[in-house]
N, C-alpha and C positions, 0 to 999 in steps of 0.2 A: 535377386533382391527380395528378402522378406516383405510382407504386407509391414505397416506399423498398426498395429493395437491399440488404441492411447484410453485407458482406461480413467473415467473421472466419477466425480458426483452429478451424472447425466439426470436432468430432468430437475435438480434441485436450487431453490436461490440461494448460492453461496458463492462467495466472490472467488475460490478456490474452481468454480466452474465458469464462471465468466473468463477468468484465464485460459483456462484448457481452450471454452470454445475457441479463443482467438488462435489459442497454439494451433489447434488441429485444422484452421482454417488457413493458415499462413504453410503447415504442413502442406496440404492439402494442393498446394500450387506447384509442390514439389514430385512428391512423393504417394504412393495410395496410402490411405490411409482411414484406417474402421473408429471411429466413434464406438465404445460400447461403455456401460454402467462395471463400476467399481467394483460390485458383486458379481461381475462374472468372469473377474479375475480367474481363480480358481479351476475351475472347469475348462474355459476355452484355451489359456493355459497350457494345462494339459494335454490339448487334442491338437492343438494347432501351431506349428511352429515358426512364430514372430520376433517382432521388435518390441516388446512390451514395454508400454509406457504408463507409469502409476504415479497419479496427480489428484491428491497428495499422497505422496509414499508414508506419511509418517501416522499420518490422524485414523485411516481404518484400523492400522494397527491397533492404536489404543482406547479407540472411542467407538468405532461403528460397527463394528464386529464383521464388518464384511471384509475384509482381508486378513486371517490372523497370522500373526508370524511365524508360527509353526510350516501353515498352508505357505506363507513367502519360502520357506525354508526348503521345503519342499520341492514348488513346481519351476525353482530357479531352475535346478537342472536342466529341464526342458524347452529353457528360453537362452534363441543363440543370440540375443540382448536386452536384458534389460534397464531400463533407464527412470530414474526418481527426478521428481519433482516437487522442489518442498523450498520452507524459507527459514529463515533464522530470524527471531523475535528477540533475540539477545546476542551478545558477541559471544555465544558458544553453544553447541548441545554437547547431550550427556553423551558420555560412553558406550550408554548400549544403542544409541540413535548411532551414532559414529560408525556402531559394530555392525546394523543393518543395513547403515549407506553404502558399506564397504561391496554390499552381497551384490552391488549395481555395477554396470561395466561402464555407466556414467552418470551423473547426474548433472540437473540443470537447477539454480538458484536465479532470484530476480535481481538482486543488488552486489553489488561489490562487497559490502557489509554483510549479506549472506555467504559471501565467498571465502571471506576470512574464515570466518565462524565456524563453517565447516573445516577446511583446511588446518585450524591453528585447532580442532578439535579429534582430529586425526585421520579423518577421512582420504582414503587415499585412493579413489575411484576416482576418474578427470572430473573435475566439476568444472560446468560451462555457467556465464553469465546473459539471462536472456529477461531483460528488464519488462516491468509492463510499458504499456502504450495508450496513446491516443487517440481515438477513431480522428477523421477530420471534422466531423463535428465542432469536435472544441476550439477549432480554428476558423469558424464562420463569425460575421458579424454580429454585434449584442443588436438586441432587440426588448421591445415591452412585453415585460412574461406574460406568458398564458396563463399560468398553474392560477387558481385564484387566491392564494395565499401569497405566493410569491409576486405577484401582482401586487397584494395589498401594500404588502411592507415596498416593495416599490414604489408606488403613490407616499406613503409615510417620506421614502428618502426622498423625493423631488421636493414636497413641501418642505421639508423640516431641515432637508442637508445634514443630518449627523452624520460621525464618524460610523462608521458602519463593518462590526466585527465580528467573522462568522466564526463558530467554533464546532466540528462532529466529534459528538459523543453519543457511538450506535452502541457500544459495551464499555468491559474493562476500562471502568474510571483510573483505577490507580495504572494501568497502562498507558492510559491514555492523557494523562497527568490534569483531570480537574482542577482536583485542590490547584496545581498550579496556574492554571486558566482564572480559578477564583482570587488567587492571589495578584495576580495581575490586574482581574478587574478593582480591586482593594486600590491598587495604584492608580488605576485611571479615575477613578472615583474622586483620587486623592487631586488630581489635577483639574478639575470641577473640567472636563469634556464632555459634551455634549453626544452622547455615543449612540450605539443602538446594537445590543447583541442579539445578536439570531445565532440560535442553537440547533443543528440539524440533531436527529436523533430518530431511530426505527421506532419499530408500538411498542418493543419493551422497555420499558425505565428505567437504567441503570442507576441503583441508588447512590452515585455520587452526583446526580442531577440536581438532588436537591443543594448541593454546594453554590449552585447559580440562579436559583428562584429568585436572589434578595435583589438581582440586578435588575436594568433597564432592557427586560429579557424579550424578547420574542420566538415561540418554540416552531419549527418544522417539521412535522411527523411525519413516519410513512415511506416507503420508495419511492424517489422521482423520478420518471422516464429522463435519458438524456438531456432532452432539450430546456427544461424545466432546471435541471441540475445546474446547467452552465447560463441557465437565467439566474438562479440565486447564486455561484459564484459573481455573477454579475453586479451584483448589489454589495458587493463585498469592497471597502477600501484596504483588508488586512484580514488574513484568515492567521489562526493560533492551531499554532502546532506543537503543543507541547510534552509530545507521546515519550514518555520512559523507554519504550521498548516499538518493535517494531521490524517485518522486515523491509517493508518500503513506503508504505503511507500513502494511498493514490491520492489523496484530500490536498495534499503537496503541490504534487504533479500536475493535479488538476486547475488548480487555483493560477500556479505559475502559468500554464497554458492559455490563461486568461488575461494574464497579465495582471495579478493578483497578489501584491508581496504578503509575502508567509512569514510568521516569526518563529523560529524552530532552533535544535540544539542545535553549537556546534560540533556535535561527534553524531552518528548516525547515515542510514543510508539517506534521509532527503539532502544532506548535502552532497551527493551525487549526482542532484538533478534540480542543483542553485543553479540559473544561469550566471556565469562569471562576471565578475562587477560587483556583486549583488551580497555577497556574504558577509561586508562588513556594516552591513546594514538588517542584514535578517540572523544572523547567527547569532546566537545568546550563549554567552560561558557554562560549562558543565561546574554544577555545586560538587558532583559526587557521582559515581557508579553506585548503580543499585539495583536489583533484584524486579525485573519489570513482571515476570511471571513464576512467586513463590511457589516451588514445588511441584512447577511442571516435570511429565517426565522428557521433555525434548529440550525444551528451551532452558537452560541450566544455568546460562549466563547471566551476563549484567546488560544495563543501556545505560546512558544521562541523565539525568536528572538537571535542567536546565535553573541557572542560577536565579531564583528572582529579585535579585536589586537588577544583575545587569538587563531582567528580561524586560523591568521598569523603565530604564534607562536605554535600552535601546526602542520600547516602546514610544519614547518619550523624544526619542532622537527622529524614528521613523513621521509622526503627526509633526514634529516642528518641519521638518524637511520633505514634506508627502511629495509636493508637485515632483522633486528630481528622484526619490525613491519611484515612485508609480512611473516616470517615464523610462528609470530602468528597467523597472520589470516589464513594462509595455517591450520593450528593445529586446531584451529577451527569449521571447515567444517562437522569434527565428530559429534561435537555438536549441529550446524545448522540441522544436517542431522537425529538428533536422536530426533528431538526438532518442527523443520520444515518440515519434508518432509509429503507430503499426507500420509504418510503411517501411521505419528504419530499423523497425523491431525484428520484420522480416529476415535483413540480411544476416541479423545474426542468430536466428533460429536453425536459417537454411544452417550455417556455418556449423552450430553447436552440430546438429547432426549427421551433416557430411565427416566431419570429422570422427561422429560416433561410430559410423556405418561404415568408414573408409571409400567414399564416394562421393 
């Protein structure tokens, strides 16, 4: 049995390394398995012959200079597997992404929707589905936040009772579909509700933030430890999902986990991880395919672009109907929980790699 290698962004905050760590810790129960930094691909490689695992297989390639593809090209030979890890942000990559997944003896994707995208893009290496997860954490009881902001606007919701709608925009607005988040509040507006939007977002500003300045806004800056995160899901009667593109969305995931209805496309990976019941109340009709990330060189495809009258109108269906909407997504949570959590994620990681390794 080879050692596994599992090569990431070690040491950096990027949710591309928050996954690894979970992989290599669910690995890790299994199998040996080395932790090492994405730059030292190349070299160890080389000298030592593993199961090499590269997460993400696609972005050193073109942005970090620590794996070039020439170097992939290369020290393949000398790897008796290796294995990519990467996602699709639209229903397809480009051909020469296609051409590099090929150089893998397998790879692993998060969603179903990442599963097509490579497949219906040519990819002909097994590709395994091994979704994200959710500590148990997210399945503990709500409580009065700590964080003191998230506190504050907590006191705000006990006195005042607004609808209360969160929305993250940590990047890519036009991916993440602002304009249409702002067009939606245009609609609520329009129905004189009494709302209160909290906008999660990191310290940089994505300039389609200022699309939501003119609302009944409240900003959240910054990284939130866990517990803090799932206190401001907490506050939430309806988190907005309205990403063009995407390969799985944890904001989704998470929200549902809480028992938090989300209103999102109906085409995309988060309706993967609707719990059933739930879809003719949270799905919003696609206006049109469209281009979620112009002139990437991986992501080459299209996403949804979610309709906004019906996003109005199911917006509008969801506040007339909250008490039985909210108690199905409460209902839910079981199945988020038997479906989603690391603990089910487990089983099929083992899976994806016993099958890799033939063991």
């Amino acid at each position: 049995m080879y050692p596994i290698h599992y090569y990431y962004p070690k040491g950096k905050d990027l949710s591309f390394a928050y996954i690894a760590e979970r992989h290599i810790e669910l690995l890790a129960r299994h199998y040996a398995v080395n932790p090492l930094p994405l730059g030292a691909f190349p070299a160890s490689a080389n000298m030592i012959r593993q199961v090499a695992v590269l997460h993400p297989y696609f972005y050193p390639l073109t942005t970090l200079g620590e794996v070039k593809e020439a170097v992939l090209r290369r020290v393949r030979s000398n790897v008796p597997f290796l294995v990519g890890v990467d996602v699709a942000d639209s229903d397809a990559i480009s051909s020469w992404a296609a051409e590099l997944a090929n150089l893998t003896d397998a790879f692993i994707v998060n969603s179903g929707w990442s599963y097509d995208a490579y497949v219906r893009s040519g990819v002909k290496s097994p590709v395994y589905i091994v979704p994200h997860g959710l500590e148990s954490e997210w399945f503990r009881e709500p409580r009065r936040p700590v964080h003191p902001v998230v506190r504050a606007l907590y006191d705000i919701k006990q006195r005042r009772r607004p609808f209360t709608i969160l929305y993250f925009l940590w990047h890519s607005g036009w991916r993440k579909g602002a304009d249409l988040a702002a067009q939606l509040m245009d609609c609520i507006e329009r129905a004189k509700i009494d709302y209160m939007l909290v906008v999660k977002k990191m310290d940089v500003t994505d300039p389609a933030f200022k699309l939501l300045t003119k609302y009944r806004m409240f900003v959240v800056e910054g990284r939130l430890a866990r517990d803090w995160l799932i206190d401001l899901y907490d506050l939430a009667d309806l988190v907005l999902l309205p990403s063009r593109g995407g390969s799985f969305e944890m904001s989704g995931l998470e929200a549902l986990g809480r028992g938090v209805p989300v209103l999102m496309p109906n085409v995309g990976p988060w309706v993967e991880y609707t719990p059933p019941g739930l879809e003719k109340y949270l799905h919003v009709k696609t206006a049109r395919m469209v281009e979620p990330l112009p002139g990437n060189q991986i992501h080459s495809g299209k996403g949804a672009e979610w309709d906004p009258e019906d996003a109005c109108l199911k917006f509008v269906e969801i506040y007339t109907n909250y008490d039985e909407v909210k108690a199905r997504a409460v209902a839910g949570v079981e199945w988020i929980k038997k479906n989603y959590s690391w603990d089910a994620v487990e089983e099929k990681i083992k899976f994806a790699f016993g099958r890799i390794l033939g063991y």
